[in-house]
C-alpha positions in Angstrom: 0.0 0.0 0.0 0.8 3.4 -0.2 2.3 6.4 2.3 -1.2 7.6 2.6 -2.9 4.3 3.3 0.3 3.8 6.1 -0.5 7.3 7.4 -4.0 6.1 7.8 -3.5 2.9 9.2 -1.0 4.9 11.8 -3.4 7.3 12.4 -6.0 4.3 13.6 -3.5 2.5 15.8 -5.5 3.6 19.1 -8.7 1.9 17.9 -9.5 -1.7 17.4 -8.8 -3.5 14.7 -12.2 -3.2 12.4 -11.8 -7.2 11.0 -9.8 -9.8 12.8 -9.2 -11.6 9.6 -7.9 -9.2 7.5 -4.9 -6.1 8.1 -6.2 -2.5 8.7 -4.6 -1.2 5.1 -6.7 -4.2 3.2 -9.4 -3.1 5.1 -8.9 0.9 3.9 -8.7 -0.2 0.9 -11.7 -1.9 -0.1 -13.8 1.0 1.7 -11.8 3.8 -0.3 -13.7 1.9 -3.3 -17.6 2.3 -1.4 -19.9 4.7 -2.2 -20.8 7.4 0.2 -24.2 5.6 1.1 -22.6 2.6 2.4 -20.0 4.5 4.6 -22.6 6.9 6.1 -24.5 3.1 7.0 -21.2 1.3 8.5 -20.7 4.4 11.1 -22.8 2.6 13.4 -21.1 -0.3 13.1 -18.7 0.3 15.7 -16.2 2.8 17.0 -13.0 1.8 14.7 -15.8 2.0 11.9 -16.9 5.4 13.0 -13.3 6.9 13.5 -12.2 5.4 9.8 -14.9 7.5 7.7 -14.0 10.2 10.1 -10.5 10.1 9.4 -9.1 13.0 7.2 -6.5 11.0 5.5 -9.6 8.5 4.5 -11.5 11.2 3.8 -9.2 12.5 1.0 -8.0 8.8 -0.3 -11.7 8.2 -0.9 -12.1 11.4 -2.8 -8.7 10.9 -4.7 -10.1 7.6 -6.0 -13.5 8.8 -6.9 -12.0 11.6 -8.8 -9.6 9.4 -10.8 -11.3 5.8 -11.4 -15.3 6.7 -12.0 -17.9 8.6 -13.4 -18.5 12.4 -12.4 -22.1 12.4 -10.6 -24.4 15.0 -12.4 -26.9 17.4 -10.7 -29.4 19.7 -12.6 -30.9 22.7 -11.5 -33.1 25.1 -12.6 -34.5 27.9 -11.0 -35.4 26.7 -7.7 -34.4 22.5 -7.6 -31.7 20.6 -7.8 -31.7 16.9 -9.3 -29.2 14.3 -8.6 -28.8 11.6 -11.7 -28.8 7.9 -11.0 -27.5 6.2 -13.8 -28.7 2.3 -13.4 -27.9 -0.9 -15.4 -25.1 0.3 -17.0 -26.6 3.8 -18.5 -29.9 1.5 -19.7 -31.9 3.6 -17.3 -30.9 7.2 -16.5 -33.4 9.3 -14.0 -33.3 12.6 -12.5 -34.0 12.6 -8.8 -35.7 15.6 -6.2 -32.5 16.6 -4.2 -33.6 17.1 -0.5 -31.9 20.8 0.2 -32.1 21.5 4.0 -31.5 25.4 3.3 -33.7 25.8 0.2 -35.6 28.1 1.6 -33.4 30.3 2.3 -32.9 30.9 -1.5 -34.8 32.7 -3.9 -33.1 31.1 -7.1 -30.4 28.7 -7.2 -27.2 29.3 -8.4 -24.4 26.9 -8.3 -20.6 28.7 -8.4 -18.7 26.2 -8.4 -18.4 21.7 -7.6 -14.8 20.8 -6.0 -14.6 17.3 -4.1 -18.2 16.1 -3.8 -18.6 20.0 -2.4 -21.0 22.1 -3.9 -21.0 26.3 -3.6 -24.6 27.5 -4.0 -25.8 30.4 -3.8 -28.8 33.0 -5.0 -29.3 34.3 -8.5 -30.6 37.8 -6.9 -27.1 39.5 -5.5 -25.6 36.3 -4.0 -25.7 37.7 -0.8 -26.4 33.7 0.6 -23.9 31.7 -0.1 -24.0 28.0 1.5 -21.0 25.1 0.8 -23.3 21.9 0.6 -22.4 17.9 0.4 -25.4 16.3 -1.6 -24.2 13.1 -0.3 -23.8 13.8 2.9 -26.7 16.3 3.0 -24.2 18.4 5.4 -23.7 22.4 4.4 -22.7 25.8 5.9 -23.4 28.7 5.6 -20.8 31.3 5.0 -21.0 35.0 6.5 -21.8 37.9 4.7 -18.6 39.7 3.0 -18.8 43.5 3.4 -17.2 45.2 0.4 -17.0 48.9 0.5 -18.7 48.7 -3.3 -22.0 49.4 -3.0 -23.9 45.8 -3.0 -27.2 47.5 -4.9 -29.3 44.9 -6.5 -30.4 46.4 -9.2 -26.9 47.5 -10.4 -24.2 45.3 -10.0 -23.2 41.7 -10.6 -21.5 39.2 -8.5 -19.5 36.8 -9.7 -18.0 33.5 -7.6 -15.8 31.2 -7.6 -15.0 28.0 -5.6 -12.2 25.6 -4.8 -9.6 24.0 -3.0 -6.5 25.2 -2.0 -3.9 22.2 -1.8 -1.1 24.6 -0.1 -2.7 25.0 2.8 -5.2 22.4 2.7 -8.3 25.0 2.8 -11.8 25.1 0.8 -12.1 29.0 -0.5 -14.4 31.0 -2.0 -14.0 34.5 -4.2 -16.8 37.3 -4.5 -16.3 39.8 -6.8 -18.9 42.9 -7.2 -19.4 45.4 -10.4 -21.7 48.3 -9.2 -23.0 49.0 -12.7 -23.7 53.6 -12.4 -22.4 54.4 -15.4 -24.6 53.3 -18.4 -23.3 52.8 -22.2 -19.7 53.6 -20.8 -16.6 51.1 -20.8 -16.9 48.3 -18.6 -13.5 48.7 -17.4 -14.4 51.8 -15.9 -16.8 50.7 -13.3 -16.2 50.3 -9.8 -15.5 46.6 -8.9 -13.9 44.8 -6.0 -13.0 41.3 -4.9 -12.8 39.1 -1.5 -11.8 35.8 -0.9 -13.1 33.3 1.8 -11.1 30.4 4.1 -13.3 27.6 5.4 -10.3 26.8 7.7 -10.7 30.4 9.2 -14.1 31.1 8.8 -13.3 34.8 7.1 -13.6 37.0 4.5 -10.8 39.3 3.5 -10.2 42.0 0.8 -8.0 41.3 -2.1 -5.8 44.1 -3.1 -5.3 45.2 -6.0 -8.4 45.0 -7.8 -9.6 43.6 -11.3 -8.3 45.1 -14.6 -11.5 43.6 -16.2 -14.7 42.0 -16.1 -15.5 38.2 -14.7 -18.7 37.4 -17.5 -19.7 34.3 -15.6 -20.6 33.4 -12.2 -19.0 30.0 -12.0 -15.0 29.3 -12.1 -13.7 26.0 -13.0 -11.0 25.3 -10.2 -7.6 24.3 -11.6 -4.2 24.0 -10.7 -4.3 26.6 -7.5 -6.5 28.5 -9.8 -10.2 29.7 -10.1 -10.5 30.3 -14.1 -13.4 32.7 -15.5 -14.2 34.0 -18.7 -14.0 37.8 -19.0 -13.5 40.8 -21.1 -12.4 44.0 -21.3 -13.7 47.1 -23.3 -17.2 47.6 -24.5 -19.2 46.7 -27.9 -17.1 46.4 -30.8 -13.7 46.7 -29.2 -14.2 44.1 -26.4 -12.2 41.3 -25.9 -13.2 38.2 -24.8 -10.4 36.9 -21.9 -10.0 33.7 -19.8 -8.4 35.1 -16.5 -7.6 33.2 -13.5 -7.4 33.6 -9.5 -4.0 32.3 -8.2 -4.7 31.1 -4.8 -1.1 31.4 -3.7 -0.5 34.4 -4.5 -3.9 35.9 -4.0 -3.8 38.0 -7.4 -5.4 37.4 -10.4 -3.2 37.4 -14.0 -4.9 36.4 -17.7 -4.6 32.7 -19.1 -3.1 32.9 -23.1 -5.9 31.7 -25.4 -4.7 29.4 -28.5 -3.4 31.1 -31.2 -5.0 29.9 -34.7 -5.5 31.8 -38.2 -9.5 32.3 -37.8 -10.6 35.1 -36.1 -11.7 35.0 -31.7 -14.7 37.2 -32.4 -16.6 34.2 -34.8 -16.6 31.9 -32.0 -18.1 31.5 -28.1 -15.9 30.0 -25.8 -16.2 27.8 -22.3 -13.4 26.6 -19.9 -12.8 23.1 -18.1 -10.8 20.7 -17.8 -10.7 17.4 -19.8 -8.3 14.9 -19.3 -6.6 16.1 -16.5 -5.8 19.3 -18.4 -6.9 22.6 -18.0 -9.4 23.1 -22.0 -11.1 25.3 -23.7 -14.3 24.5 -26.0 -14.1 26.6 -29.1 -18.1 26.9 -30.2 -18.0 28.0 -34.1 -21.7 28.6 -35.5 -23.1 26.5 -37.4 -19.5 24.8 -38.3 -17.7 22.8 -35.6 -16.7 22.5 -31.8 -12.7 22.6 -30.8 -11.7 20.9 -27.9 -7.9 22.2 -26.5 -5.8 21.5 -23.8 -3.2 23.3 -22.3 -0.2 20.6 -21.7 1.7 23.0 -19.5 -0.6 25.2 -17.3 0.3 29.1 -18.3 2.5 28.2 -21.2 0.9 29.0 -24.1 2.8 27.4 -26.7 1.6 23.9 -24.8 -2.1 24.7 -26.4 -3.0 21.3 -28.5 -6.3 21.0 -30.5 -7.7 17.5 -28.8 -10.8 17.2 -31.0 -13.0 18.5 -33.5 -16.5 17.7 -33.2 -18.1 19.0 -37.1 -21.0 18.6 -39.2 -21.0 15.5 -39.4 -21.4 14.1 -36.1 -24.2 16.8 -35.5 -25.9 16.3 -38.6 -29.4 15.0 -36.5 -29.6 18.0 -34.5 -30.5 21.9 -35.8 -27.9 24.2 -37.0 -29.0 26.6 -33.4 -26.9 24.2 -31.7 -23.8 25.3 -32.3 -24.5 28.2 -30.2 -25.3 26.6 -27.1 -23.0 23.5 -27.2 -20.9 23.0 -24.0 -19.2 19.8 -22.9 -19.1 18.7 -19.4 -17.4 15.6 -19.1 -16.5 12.5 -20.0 -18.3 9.1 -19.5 -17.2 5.6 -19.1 -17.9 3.3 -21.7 -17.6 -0.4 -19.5 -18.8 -2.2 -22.3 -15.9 -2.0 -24.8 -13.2 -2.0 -22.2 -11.7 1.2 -24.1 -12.2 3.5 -20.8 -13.7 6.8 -20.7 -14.6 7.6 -24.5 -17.9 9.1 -24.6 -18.1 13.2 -24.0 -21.6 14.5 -22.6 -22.4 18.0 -24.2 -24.8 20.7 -22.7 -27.0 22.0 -25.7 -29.1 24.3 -23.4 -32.6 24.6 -22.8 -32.5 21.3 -21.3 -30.9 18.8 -23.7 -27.8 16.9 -23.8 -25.9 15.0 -26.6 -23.6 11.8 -26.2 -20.8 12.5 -28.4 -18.8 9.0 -29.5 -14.9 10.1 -29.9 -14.6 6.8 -31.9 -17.5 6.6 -34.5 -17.9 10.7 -34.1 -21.4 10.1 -33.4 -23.8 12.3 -31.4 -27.4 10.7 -29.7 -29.5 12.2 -27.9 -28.8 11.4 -23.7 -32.0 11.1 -22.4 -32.8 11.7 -18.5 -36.3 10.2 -17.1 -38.2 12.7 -14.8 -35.9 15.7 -15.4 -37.4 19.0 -15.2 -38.2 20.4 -19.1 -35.2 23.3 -18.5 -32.0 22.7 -16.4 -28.2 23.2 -16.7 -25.6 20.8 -15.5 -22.9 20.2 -12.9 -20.5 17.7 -12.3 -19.5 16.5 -8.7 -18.2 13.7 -7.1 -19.6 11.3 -4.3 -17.3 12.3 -1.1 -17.4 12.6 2.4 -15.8 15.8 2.9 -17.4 18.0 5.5 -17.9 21.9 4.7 
């Protein structure tokens, strides 16, 4: 085994030996590979079974191999649910299921800002004012205090943006809030007031980021990468804006601009989303009515490492409507256990409540169809853990 299943078995030494028959380690093992459900049952088991699912070091080893060797759960949401997806008899019968929120009251509409080890950050549409870190597995959440900004926090004139993830350096869950007070109409973006604060579970606070923002978060998710919480943003107004993927370096607490691909057609024909796919930090070039890029940055920040992973065309779309090509957004990959070739199947967002199975191998697109969704929803990916917020 490895350090971190010694560390563990260490760490357990006081307690009693959970099986007589086999060693602690074997033992770790096999319940690094159970889902949540069944952990959250063998608690009352006994005390050694208690203090293992307690355990940090099992906590994170359970994560690691959830992250690494399955499927990504999916949640939907629209305005005021969420739905997990149970995926049964090997994707023969996929159904959306009533998530039971203890806090949903508490929100207006339902935002999610971000998904980082089986941790989601929700918040509300309105202002963002709540903001709760939840575990859909556990059902456990918290609820985070109230930033004060010296930006006016007026609802009918700024935007929030968020951002959510985890911090290996000092082993801390954090959040960032950024505010735009929007009082200057029809004038450059990058004039308007705008300020930023980041959050540390581990201390429970808010604190200002100096420095400011030299442009404009558009969304109000970040995909957490690398020590980084990566936007899409711009700078400049109408015609001579420019579309920008800028990230959040939790080290250093300061955020710097991510190099998009360079390529011979023109930035301004195309939408753009950020992820990561295959262990990579990507981008998914949307052309209209033509094709969908996938990229992937080999080296994070070095933009010469930029390598064009995929193409998804015409072809493979040729069932759905041209319109498509506007909304298409990929969100992960899915495992394939019938042919043995691994994960090889990429689920696309088309909006409004669709989604599309894209095969890498035959570059064929179905329709993924979810039983008792609601008719509109978008999608998140998270993964079954025990971490508490």
């Amino acid at each position: 085994m490895g350090s971190l299943s010694s560390a563990i078995t260490t760490n357990l030494s006081t307690f009693p030996h959970v099986s007589a028959n086999l060693p602690t380690d074997i033992i770790i093992d096999i319940f690094t590979r159970l889902p949540v459900k069944s952990l959250i049952r063998f608690k009352c088991v006994s005390k050694s079974m208690y203090a293992l699912v307690h355990n940090k070091i099992f906590i994170k080893k359970h994560v690691n191999r959830a992250i690494h060797q399955s499927d990504p759960k999916l949640i939907l949401k629209n305005e005021f649910k969420l739905f997990g997806v149970e995926i049964i008899n090997d994707k023969k019968l996929i159904r959306a299921r009533k998530l039971q929120v203890p806090f949903a009251l508490s929100l207006e509409k339902v935002e999610i800002s971000g998904s980082c080890n089986g941790l989601l950050c929700i918040s509300d549409q309105r202002c963002n004012e709540d903001i709760f870190l939840f575990n859909p597995s556990t059902r456990k959440y918290k609820k985070l205090p109230v930033p004060e900004f010296d930006v006016p926090t007026i609802e009918t004139t700024c935007f929030t943006s968020l951002g959510f993830g985890y911090h290996q350096a000092d082993d801390d869950y954090k959040v960032i809030r950024s505010i735009y007070l929007y009082d200057k109409p029809f004038v450059d973006i990058d004039s308007y007031e705008c300020e930023a604060r980041v959050y540390s579970l581990a201390s429970d606070k808010w604190k200002k980021i100096n420095g400011g923002i030299p442009y404009h978060i558009s969304s109000r998710a970040a995909v957490c990468f690398n020590e980084c919480l990566i936007w899409k943003a711009s700078r400049g107004l109408g015609r001579g804006m420019t579309v920008l993927v800028v990230a959040f370096d939790m080290n250093r607490e300061e955020f710097k601009e991510i190099h998009r691909p360079e390529y011979k057609d023109s930035h301004d024909k195309c939408q753009i989303e950020v992820g990561v796919f295959r262990g990579e930090f990507a981008m998914f070039h949307m052309w209209r009515e033509d094709r969908v890029e996938i990229w992937t940055m080999k080296d994070f920040g070095a933009r010469e490492s930029w390598t064009r992973m995929f193409v998804i065309g015409r072809r493979a779309l040729i069932n759905f409507d041209n319109y498509a090509f506007v909304h298409l957004k990929p969100v992960c990959e899915m495992m394939n256990s019938s042919n043995g070739n691994g994960k090889n199947f990429l689920l696309i967002e088309k909006g409004d409540g669709e989604l599309i199975l894209y095969d890498f191998e035959n570059e064929i697109a179905t329709d993924f169809k979810i039983q008792r969704a609601p008719r509109w929803f978008s999608v998140t990916t998270f993964v079954e853990s025990l971490v508490s917020p």
